[in-house]
MOPAC internal coordinates of N, CA, C and O (Angstrom, degrees):
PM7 1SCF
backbone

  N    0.0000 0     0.00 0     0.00 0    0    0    0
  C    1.4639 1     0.00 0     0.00 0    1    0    0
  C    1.5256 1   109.36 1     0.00 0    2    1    0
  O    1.2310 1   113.23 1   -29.35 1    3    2    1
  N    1.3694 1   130.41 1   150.65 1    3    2    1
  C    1.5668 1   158.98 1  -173.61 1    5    3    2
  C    1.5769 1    89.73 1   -59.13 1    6    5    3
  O    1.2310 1   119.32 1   -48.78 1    7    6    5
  N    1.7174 1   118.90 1   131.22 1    7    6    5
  C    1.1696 1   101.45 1   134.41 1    9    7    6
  C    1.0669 1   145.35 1   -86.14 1   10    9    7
  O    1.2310 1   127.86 1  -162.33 1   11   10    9
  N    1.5364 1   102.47 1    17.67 1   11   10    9
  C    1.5432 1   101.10 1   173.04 1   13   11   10
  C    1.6544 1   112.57 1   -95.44 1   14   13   11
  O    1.2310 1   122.63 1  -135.42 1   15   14   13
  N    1.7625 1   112.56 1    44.58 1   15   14   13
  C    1.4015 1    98.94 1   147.26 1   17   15   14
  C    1.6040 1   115.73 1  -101.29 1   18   17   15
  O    1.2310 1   130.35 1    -5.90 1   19   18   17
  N    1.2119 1    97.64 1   174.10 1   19   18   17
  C    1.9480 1   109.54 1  -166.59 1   21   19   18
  C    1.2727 1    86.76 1  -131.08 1   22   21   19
  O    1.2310 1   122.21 1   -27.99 1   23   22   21
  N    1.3992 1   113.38 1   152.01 1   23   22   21
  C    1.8189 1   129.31 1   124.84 1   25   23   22
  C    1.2821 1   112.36 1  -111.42 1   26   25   23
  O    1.2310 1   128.87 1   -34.84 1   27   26   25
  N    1.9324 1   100.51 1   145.16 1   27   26   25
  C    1.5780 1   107.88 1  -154.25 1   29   27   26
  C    1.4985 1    88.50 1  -134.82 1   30   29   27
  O    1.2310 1   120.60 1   -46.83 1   31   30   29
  N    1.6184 1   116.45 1   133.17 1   31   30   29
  C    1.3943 1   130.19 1   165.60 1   33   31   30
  C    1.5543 1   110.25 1   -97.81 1   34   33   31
  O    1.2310 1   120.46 1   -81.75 1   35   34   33
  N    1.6936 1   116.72 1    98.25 1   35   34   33
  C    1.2001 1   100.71 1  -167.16 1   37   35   34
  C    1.6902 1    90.57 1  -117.38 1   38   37   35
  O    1.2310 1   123.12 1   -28.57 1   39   38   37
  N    2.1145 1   111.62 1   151.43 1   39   38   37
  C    1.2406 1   124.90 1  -166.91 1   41   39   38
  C    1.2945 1    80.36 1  -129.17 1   42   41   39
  O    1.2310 1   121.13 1   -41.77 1   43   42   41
  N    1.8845 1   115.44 1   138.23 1   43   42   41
  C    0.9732 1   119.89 1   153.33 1   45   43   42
  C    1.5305 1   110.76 1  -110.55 1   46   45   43
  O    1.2310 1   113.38 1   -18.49 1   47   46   45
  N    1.1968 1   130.13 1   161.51 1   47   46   45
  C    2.0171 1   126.19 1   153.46 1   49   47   46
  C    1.3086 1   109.72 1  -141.28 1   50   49   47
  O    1.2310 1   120.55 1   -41.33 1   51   50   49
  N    1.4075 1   116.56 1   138.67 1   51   50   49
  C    1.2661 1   130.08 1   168.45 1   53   51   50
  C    1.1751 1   128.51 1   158.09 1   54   53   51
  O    1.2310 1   104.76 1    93.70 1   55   54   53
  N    1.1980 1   145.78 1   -86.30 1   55   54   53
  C    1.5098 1   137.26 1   151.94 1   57   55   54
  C    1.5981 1    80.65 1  -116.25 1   58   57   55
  O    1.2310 1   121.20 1   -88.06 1   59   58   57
  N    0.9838 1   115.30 1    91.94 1   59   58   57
  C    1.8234 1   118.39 1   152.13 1   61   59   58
  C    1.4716 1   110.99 1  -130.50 1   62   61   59
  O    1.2310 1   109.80 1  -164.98 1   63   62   61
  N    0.9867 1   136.74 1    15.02 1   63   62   61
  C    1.5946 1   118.59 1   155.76 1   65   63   62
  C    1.6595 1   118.08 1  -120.28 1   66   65   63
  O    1.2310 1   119.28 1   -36.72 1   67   66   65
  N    1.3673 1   118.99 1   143.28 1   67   66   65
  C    1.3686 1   123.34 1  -171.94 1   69   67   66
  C    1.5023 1   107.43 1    87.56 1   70   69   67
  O    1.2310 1   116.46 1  -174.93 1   71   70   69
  N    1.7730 1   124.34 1     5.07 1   71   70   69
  C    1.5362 1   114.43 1   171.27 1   73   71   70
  C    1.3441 1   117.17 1  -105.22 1   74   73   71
  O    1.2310 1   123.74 1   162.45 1   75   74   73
  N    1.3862 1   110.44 1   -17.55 1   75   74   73
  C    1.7312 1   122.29 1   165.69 1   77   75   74
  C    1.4571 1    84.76 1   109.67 1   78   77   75
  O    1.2310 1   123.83 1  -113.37 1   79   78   77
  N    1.8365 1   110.25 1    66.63 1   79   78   77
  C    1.3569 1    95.43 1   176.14 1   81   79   78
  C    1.4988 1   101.46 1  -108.73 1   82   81   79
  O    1.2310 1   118.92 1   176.38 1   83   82   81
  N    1.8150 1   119.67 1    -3.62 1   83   82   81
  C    1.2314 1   116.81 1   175.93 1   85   83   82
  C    1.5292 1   121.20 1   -65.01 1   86   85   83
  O    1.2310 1   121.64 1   135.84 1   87   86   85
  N    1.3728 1   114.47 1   -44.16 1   87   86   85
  C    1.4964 1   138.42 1   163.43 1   89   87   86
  C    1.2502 1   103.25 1   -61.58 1   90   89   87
  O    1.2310 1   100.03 1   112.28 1   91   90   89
  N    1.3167 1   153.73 1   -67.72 1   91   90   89
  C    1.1540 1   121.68 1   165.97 1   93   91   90
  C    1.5001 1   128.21 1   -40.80 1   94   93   91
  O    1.2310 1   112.23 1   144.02 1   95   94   93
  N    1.4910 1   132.27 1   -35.98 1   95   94   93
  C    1.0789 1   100.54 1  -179.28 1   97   95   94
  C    2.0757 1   106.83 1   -90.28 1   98   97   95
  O    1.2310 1   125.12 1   170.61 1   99   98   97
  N    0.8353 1   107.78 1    -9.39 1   99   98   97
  C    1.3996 1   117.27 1   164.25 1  101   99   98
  C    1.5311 1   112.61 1   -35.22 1  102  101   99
  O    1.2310 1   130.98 1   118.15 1  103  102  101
  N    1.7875 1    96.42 1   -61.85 1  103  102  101
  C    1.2574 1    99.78 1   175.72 1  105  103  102
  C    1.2207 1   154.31 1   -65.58 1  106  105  103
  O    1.2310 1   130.35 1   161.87 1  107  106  105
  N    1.5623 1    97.63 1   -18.13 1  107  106  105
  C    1.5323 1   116.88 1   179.59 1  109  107  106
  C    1.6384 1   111.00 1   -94.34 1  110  109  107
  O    1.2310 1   133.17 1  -179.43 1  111  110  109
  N    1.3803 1    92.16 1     0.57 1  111  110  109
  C    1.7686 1    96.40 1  -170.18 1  113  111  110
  C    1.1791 1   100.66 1  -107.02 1  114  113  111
  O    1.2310 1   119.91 1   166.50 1  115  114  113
  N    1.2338 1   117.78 1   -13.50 1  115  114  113
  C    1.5985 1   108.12 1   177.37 1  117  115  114
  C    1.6429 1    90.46 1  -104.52 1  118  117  115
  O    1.2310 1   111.48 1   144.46 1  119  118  117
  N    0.8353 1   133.65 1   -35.54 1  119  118  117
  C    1.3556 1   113.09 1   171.55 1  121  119  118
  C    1.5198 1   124.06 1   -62.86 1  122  121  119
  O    1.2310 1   121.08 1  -177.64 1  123  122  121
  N    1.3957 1   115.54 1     2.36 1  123  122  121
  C    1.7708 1   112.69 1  -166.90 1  125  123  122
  C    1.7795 1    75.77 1  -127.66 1  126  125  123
  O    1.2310 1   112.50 1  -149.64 1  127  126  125
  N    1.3180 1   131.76 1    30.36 1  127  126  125
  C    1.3803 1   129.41 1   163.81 1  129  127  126
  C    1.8293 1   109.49 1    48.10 1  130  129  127
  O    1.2310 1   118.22 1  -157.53 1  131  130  129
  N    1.3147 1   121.00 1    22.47 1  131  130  129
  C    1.4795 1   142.63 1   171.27 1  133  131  130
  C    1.6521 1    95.45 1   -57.95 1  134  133  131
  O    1.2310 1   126.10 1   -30.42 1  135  134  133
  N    1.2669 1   105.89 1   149.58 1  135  134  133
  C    1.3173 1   119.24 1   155.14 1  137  135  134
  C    1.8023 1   115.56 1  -129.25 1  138  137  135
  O    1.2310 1   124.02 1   -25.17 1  139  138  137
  N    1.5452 1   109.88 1   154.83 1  139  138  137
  C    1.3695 1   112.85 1   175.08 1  141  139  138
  C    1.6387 1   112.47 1   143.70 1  142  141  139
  O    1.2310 1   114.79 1    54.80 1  143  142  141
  N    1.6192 1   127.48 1  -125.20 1  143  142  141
  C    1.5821 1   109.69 1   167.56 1  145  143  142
  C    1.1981 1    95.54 1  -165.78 1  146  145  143
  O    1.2310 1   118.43 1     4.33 1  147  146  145
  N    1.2492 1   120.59 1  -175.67 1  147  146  145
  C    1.4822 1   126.08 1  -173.26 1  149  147  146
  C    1.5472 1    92.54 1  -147.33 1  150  149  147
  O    1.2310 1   115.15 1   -39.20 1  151  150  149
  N    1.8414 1   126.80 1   140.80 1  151  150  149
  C    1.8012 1   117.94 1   152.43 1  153  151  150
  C    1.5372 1    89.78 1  -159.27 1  154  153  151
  O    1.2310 1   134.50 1     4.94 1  155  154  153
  N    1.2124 1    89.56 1  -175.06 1  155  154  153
  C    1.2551 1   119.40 1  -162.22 1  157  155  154
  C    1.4952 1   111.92 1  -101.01 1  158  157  155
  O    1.2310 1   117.51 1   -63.31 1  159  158  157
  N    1.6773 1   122.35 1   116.69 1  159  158  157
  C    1.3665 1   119.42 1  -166.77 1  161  159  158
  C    1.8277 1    90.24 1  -103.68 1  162  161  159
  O    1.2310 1   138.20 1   -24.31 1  163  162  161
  N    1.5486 1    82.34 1   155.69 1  163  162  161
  C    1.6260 1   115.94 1  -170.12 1  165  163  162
  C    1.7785 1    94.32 1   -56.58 1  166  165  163
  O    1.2310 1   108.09 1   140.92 1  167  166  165
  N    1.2843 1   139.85 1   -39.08 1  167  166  165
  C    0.9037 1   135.90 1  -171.04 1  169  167  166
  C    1.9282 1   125.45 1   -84.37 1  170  169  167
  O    1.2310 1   136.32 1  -172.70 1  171  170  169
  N    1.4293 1    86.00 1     7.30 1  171  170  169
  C    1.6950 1   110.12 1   178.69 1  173  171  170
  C    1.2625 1    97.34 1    86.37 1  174  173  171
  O    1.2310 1    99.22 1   162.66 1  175  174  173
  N    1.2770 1   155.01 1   -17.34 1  175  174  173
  C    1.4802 1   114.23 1  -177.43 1  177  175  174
  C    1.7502 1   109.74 1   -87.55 1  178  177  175
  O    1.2310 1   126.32 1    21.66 1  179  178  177
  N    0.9186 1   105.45 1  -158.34 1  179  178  177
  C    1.7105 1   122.92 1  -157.86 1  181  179  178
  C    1.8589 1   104.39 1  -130.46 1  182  181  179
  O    1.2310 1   122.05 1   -64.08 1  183  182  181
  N    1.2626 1   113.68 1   115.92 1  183  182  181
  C    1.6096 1   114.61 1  -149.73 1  185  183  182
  C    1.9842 1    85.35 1  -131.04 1  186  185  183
  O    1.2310 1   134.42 1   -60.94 1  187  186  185
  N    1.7111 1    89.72 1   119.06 1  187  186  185
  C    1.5005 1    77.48 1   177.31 1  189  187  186
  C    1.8453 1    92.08 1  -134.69 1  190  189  187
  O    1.2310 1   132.60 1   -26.36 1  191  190  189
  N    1.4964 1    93.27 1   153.64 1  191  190  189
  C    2.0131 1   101.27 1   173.87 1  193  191  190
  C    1.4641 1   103.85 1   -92.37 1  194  193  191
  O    1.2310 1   112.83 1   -10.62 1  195  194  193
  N    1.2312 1   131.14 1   169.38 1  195  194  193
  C    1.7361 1   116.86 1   153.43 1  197  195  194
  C    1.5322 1    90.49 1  -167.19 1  198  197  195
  O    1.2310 1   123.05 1   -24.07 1  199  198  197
  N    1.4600 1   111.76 1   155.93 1  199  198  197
  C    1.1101 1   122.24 1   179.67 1  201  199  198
  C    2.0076 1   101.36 1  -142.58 1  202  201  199
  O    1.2310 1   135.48 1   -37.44 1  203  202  201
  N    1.3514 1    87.66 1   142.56 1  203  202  201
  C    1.5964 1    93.58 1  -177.53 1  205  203  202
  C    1.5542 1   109.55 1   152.54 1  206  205  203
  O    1.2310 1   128.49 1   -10.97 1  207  206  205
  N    1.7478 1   101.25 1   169.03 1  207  206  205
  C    1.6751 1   105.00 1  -170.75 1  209  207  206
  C    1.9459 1    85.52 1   -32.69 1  210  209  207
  O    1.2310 1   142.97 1   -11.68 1  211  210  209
  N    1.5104 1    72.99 1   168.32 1  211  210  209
  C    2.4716 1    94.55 1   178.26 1  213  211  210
  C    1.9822 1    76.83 1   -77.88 1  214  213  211
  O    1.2310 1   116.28 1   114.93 1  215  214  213
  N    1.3294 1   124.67 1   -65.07 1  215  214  213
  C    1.4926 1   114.23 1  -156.27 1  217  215  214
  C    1.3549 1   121.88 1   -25.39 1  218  217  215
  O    1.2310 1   128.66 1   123.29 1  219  218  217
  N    1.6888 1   100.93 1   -56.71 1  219  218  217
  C    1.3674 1   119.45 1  -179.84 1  221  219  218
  C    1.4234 1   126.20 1   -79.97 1  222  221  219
  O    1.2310 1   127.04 1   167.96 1  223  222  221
  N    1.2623 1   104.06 1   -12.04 1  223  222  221
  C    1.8399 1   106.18 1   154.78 1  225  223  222
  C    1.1442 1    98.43 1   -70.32 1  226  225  223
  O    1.2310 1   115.05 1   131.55 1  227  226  225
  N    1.3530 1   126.99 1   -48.45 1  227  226  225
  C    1.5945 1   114.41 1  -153.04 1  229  227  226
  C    1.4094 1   117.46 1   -75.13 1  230  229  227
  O    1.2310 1   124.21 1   169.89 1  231  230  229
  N    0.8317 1   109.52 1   -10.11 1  231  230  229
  C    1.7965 1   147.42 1  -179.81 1  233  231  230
  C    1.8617 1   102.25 1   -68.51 1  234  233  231
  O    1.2310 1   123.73 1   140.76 1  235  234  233
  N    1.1882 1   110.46 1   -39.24 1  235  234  233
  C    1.2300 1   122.37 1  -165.03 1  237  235  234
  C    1.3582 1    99.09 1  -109.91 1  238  237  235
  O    1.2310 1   121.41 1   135.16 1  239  238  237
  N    1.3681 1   114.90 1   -44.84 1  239  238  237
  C    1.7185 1    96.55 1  -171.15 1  241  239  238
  C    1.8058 1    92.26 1   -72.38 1  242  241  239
  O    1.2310 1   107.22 1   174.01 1  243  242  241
  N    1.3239 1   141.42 1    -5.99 1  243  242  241
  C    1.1195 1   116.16 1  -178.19 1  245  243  242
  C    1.7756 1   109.61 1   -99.36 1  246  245  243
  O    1.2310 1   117.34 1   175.78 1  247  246  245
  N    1.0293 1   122.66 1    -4.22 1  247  246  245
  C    1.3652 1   140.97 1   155.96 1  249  247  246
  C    1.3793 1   128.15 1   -61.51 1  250  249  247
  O    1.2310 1   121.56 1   141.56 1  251  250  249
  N    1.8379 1   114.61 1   -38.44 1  251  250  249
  C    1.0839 1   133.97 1  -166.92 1  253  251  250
  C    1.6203 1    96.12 1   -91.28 1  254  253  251
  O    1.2310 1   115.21 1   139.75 1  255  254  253
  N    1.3162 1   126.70 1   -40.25 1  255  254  253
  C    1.5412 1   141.87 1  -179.37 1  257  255  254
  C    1.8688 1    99.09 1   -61.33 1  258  257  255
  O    1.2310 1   118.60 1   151.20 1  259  258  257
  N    0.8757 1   120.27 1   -28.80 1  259  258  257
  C    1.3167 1   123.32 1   154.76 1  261  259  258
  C    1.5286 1   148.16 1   -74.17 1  262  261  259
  O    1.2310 1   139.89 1   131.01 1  263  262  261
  N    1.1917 1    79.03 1   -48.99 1  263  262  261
  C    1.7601 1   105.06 1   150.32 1  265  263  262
  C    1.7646 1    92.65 1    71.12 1  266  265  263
  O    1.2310 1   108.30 1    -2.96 1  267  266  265
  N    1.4187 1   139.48 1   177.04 1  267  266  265
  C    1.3061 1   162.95 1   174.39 1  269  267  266
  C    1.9119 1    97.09 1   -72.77 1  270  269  267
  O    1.2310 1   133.02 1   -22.91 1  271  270  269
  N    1.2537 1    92.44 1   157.09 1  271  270  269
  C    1.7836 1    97.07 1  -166.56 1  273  271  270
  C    1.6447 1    99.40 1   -75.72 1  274  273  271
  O    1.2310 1   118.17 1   142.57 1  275  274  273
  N    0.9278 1   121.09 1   -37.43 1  275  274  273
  C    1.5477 1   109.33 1   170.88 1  277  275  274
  C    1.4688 1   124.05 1   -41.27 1  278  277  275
  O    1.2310 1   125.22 1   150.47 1  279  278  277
  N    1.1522 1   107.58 1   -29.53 1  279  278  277
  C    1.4429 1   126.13 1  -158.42 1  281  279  278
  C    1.5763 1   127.96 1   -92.83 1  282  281  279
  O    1.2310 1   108.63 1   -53.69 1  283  282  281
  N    1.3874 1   138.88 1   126.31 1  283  282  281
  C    1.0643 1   123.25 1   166.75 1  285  283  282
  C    1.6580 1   128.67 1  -125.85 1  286  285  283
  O    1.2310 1   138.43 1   -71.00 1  287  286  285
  N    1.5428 1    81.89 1   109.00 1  287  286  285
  C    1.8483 1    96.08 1   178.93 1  289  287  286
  C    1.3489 1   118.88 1   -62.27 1  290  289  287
  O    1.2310 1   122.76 1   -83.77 1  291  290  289
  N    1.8542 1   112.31 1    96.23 1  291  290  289
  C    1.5087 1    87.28 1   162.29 1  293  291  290
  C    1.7008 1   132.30 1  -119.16 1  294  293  291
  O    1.2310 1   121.16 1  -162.92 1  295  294  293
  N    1.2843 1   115.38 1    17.08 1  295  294  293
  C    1.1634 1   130.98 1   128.83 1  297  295  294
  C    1.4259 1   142.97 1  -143.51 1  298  297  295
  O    1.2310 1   122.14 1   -13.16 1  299  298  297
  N    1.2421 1   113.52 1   166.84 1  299  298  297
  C    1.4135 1   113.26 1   179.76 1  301  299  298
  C    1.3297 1   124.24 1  -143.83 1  302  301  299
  O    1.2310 1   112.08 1   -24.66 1  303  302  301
  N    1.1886 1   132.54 1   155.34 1  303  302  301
  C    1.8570 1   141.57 1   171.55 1  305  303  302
  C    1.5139 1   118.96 1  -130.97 1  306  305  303
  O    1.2310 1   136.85 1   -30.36 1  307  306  305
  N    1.2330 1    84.96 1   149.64 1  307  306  305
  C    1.7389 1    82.55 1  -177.10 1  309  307  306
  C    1.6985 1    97.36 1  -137.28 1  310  309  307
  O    1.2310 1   122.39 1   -59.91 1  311  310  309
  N    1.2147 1   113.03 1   120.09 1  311  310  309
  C    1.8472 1   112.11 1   164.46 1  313  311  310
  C    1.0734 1   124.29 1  -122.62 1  314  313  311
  O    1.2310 1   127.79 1   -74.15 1  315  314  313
  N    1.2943 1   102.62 1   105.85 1  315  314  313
  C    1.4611 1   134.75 1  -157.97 1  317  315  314
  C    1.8553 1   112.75 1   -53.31 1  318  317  315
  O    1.2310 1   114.82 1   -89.63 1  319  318  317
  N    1.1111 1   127.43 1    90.37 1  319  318  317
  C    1.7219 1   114.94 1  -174.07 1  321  319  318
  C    1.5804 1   119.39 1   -99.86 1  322  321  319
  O    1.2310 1   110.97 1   -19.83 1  323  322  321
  N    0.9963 1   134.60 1   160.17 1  323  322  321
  C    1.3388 1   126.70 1   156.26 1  325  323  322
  C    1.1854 1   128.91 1   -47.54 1  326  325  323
  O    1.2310 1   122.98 1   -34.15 1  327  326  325
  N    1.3887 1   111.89 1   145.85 1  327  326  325
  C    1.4076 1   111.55 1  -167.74 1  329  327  326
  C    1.5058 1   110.80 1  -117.83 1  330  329  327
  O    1.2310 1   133.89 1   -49.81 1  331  330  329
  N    2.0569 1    90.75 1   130.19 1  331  330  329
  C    1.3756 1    91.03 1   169.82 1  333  331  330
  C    1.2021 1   137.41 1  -142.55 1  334  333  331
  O    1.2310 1   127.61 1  -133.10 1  335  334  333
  N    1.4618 1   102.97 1    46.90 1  335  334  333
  C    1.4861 1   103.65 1   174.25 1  337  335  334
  C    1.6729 1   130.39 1    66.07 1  338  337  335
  O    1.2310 1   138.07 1  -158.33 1  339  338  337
  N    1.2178 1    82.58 1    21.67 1  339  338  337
  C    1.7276 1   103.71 1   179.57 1  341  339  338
  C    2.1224 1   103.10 1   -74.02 1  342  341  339
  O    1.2310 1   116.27 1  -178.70 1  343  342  341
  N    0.7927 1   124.70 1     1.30 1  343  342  341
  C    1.7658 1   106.60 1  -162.74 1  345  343  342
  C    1.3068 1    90.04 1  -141.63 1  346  345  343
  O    1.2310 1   116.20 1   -33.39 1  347  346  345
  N    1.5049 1   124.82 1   146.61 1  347  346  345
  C    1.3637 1   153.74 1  -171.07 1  349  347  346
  C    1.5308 1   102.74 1  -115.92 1  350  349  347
  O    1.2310 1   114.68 1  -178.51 1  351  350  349
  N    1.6983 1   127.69 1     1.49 1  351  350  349
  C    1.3034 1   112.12 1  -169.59 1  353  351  350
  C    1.3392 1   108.26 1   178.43 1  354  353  351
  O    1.2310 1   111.87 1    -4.84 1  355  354  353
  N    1.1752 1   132.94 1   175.16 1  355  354  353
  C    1.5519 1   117.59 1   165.74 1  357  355  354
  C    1.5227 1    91.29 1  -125.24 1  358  357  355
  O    1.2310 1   126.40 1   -12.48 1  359  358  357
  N    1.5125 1   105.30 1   167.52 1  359  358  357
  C    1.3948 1   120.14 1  -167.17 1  361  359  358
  C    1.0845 1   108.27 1  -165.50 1  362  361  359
  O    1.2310 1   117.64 1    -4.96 1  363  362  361
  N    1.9403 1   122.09 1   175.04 1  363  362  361
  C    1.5520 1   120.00 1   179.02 1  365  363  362
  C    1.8544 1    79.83 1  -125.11 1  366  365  363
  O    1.2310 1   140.58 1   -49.98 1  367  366  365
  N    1.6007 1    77.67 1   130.02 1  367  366  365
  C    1.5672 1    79.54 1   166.96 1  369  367  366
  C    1.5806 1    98.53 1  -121.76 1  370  369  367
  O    1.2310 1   125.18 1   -32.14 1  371  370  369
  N    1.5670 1   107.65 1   147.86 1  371  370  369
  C    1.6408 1   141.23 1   175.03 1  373  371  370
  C    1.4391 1   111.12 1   -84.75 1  374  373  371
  O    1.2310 1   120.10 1   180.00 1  375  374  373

């Protein structure tokens, strides 16, 4: 296998919960064939895992920094981990 896969701990905050920002990133992650999950933390921001080539994370964390038009991202983190092939899918978990 490539070392150019990543696992990515990405935090968003700002108006991201209640605009359909989980499904958006749902969506772009299953469309960039990503695996991992996206939910919603008790403290309002929006906490997603992903694993895949670095391109196509990066693809997403710059998608996610945008967030859905309802939405306003005003910060974010990403901590970058090793990747290991732990997830069969991406998903929104509740």
């Amino acid at each position: 296998m490539s070392n150019n896969f990543v696992k990515a701990e990405i935090t968003v905050s700002g108006l991201v919960q209640g605009v359909g920002f989980r499904y958006f990133v749902y969506s772009k992650a299953q469309n960039l064939g990503l695996t991992g999950y996206t939910k919603n933390m008790f403290s309002g921001e929006v906490y997603t895992v992903v694993e895949g080539e670095k391109y196509l994370v990066d693809e997403l964390i710059d998608y996610i920094k945008i967030g859905p038009s309802r939405s306003h991202v005003r910060k974010h983190s990403v901590n970058w981990l090793e990747y290991k092939n732990e997830f069969n899918l991406f998903e929104i978990k509740y």
